[in-house]
C-alpha positions in Angstrom: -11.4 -44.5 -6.6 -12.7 -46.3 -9.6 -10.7 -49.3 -10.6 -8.1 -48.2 -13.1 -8.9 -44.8 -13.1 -6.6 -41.9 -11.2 -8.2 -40.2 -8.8 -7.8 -36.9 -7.0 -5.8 -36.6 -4.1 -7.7 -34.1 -2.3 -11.1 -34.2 -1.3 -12.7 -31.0 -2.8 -16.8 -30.9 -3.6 -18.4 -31.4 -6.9 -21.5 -29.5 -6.8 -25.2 -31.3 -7.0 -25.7 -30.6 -10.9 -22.3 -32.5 -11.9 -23.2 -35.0 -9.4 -26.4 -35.6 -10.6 -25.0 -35.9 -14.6 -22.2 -37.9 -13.5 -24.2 -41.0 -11.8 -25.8 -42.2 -14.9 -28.5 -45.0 -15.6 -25.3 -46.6 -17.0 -23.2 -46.4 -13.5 -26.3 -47.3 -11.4 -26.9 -50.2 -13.4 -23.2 -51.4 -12.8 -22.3 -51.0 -16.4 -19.4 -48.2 -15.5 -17.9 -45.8 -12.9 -17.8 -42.2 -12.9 -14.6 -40.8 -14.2 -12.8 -38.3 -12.0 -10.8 -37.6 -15.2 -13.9 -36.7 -17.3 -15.1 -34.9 -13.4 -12.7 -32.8 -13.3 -13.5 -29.8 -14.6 -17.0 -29.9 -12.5 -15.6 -29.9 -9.6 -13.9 -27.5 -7.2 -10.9 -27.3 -4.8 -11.1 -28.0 -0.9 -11.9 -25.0 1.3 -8.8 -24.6 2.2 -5.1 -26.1 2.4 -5.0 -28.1 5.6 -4.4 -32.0 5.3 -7.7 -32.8 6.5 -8.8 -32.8 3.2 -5.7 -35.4 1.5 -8.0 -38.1 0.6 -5.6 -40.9 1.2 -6.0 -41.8 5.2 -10.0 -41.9 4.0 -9.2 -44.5 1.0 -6.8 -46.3 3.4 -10.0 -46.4 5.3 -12.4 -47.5 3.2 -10.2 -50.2 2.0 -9.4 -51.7 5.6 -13.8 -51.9 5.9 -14.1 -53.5 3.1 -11.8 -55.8 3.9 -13.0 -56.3 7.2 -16.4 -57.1 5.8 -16.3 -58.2 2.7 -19.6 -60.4 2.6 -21.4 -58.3 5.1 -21.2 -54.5 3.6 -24.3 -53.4 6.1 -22.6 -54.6 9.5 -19.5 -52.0 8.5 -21.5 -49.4 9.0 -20.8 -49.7 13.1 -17.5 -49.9 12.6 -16.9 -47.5 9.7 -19.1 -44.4 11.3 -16.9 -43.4 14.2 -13.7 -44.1 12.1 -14.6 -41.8 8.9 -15.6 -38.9 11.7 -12.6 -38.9 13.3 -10.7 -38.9 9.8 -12.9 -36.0 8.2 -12.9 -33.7 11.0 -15.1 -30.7 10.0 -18.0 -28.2 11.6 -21.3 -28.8 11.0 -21.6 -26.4 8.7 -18.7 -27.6 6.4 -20.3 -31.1 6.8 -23.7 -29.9 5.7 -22.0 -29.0 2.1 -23.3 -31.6 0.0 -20.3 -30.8 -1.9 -18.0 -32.7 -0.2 -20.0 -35.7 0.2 -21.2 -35.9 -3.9 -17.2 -35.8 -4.2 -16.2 -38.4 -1.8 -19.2 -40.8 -3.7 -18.5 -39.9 -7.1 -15.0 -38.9 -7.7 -13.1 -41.1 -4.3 -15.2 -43.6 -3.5 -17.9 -44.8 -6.3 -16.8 -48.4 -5.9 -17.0 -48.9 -2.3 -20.6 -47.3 -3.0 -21.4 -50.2 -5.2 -20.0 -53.1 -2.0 -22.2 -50.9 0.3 -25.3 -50.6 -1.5 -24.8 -52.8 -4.4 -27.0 -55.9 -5.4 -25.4 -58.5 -7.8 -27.4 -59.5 -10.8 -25.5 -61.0 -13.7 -22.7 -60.1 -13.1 -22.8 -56.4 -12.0 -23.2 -54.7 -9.0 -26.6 -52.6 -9.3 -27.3 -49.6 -7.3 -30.8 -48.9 -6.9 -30.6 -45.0 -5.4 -28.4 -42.7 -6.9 -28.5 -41.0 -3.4 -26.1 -43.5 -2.2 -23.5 -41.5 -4.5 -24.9 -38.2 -4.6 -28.1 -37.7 -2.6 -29.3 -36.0 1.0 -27.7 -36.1 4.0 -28.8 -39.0 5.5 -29.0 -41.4 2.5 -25.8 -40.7 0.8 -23.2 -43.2 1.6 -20.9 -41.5 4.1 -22.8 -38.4 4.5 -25.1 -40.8 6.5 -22.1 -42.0 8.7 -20.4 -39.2 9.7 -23.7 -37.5 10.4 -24.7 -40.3 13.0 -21.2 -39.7 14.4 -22.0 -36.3 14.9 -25.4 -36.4 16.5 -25.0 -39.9 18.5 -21.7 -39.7 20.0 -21.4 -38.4 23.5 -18.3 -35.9 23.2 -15.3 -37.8 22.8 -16.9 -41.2 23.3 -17.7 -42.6 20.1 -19.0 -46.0 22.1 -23.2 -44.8 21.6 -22.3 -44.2 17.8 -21.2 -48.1 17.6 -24.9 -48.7 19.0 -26.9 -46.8 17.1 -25.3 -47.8 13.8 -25.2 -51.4 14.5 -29.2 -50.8 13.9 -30.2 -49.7 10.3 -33.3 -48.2 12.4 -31.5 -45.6 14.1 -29.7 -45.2 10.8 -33.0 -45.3 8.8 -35.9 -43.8 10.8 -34.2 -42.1 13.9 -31.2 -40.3 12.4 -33.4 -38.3 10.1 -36.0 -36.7 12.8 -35.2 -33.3 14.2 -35.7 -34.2 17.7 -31.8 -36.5 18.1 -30.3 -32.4 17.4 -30.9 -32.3 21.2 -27.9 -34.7 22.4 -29.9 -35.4 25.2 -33.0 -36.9 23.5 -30.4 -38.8 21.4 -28.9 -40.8 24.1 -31.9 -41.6 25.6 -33.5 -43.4 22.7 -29.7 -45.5 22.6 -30.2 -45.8 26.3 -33.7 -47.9 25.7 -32.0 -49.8 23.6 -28.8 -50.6 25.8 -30.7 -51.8 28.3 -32.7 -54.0 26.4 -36.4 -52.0 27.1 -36.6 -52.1 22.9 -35.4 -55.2 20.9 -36.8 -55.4 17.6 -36.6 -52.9 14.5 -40.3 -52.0 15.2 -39.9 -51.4 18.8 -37.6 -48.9 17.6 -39.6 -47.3 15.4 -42.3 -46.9 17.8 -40.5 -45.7 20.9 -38.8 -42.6 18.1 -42.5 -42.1 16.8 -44.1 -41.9 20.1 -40.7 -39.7 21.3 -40.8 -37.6 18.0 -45.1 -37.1 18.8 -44.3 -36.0 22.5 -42.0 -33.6 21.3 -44.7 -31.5 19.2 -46.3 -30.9 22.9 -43.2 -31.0 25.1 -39.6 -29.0 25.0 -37.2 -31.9 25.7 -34.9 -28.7 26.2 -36.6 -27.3 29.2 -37.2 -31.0 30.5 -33.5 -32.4 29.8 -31.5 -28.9 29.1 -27.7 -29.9 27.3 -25.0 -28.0 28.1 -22.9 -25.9 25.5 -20.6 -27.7 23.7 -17.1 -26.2 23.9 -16.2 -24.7 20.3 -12.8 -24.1 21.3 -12.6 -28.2 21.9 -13.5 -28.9 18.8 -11.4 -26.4 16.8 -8.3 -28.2 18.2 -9.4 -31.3 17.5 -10.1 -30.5 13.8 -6.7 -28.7 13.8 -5.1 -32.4 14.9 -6.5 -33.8 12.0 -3.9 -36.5 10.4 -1.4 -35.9 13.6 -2.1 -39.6 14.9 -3.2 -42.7 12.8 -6.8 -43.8 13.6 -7.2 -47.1 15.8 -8.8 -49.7 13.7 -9.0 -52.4 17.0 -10.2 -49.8 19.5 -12.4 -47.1 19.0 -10.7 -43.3 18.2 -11.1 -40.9 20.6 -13.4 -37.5 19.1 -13.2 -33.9 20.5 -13.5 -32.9 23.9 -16.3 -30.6 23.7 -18.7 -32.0 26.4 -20.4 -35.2 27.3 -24.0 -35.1 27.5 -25.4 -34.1 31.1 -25.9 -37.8 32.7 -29.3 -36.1 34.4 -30.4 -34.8 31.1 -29.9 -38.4 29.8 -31.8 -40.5 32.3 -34.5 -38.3 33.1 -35.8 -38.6 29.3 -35.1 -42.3 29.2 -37.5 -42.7 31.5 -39.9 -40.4 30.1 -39.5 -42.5 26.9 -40.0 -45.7 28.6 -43.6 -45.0 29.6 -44.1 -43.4 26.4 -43.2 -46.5 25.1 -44.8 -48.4 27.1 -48.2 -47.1 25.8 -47.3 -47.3 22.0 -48.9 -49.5 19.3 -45.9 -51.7 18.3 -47.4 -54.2 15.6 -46.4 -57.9 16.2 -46.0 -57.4 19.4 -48.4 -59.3 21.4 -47.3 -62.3 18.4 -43.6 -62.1 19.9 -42.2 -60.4 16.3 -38.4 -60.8 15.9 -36.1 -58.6 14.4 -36.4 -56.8 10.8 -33.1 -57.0 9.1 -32.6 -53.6 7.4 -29.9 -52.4 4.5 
């Protein structure tokens, strides 16, 4: 919530055209902060009454990473992703409502916005993308987390989503492309990674462009099939929501829908290693080091 202003204590959705009046020239630049009071009347209640929508445990969070990394807003991302999907547990569906996200950015959250995506200059905290308030999935602020949650984490293990957000690559180029849908395809390309067969921001990006190329020509599903996930799983889980406090040491524990088949995995690592092993990386014949990405 904005400094000094009250805030709502339920996380309901403001839709896109309120979102998009609301984050002014004048808020971007730093110069003021949306005002849930002056929202109000934009936006709407949760879908329904459960406490998964109480917005409290996700300020309580949000408070805690900023506190945690206070001069390094980019490396909470790692830390944050796993954290904020285990607080907000929702379907896909009810996490593809933009809604709920312009909400969270705008009306809960607009100053935690400006630490994560905020450059100082004279005094105020500029943010160059309204998107980071209000925007698509996988630039707005915490869309972009729980989203990379969601598609990286390997049923209840939320280890993998660690991984792949402690790259803004994965967060930046990979999360984006259709083909990490197939859970599969998406723990391979953190497999590469995990055992050190890509290093550097570009070898990322040109182990997910050769992957995403293959897949035009090749059904990873018929090559690596995934096994249904177990809907019934994860409607408990999301009925638990706000039963037990989430970890901030250890990692929390998600639903118990299925873990990727191991075979699945491995078989397309490998398949993505000699694909990789035939892609243009530039630099890398000079020994390039690591991009840093925000």
């Amino acid at each position: 919530m904005a400094d000094g202003v009250a805030g709502p204590g339920r996380i309901g959705r403001l839709p896109d055209a309120a979102a998009a009046r609301a984050v002014s020239p004048r808020v971007l630049q730093g110069q003021e902060s949306p005002s849930y009071l002056a929202l109000g009347a934009g936006a709407e209640p949760p879908v329904d009454e459960s406490i998964r929508w109480d917005v409290a445990p996700v300020v309580e969070l949000l408070a805690e990473s900023r506190e945690r990394f206070g001069e390094k807003p980019t490396a909470s991302d790692a830390w944050l992703a796993p954290r904020l999907h285990c607080t907000m547990r929702m379907t896909r569906a009810e996490a593809a409502d933009t809604g709920v996200w312009n909400f969270l950015g705008v009306c809960v959250a607009p100053e935690f916005v400006r630490w994560r995506w905020g450059r100082e200059n004279n005094g105020l905290w500029r943010v160059a993308q309204a998107v980071r308030f209000a925007g698509r999935w996988d630039l707005q602020c915490f869309s972009r987390l729980w989203w990379a949650a969601e598609l990286f984490r390997d049923g209840s293990n939320y280890a993998p989503v660690e991984l792949a957000c402690g790259n803004q690559d994965f967060l930046n180029t990979v999360l984006r492309q259709e083909m990490v849908r197939h859970r599969p395809t998406a723990q391979a390309l953190l497999r590469l990674q995990r055992k050190n067969l890509v290093r550097t921001g570009r070898d990322i990006n040109a182990a997910a462009s050769a992957a995403n190329a293959a897949a035009a020509t090749l059904i990873y599903e018929v090559l690596a099939p995934d096994e249904l996930q177990d809907v019934e799983a994860l409607e408990e889980w999301i009925s638990e929501a706000g039963s037990t406090a989430i970890p901030y040491e250890t990692l929390p524990v998600g639903p118990k829908d299925g873990s990727v088949p191991h075979q699945s995995a491995e078989r397309l690592t490998a398949w993505f290693q000699d694909l990789f092993a035939e892609a243009p990386v530039r630099g890398r014949q000079a020994g390039a080091g690591e991009e840093d990405g925000r």
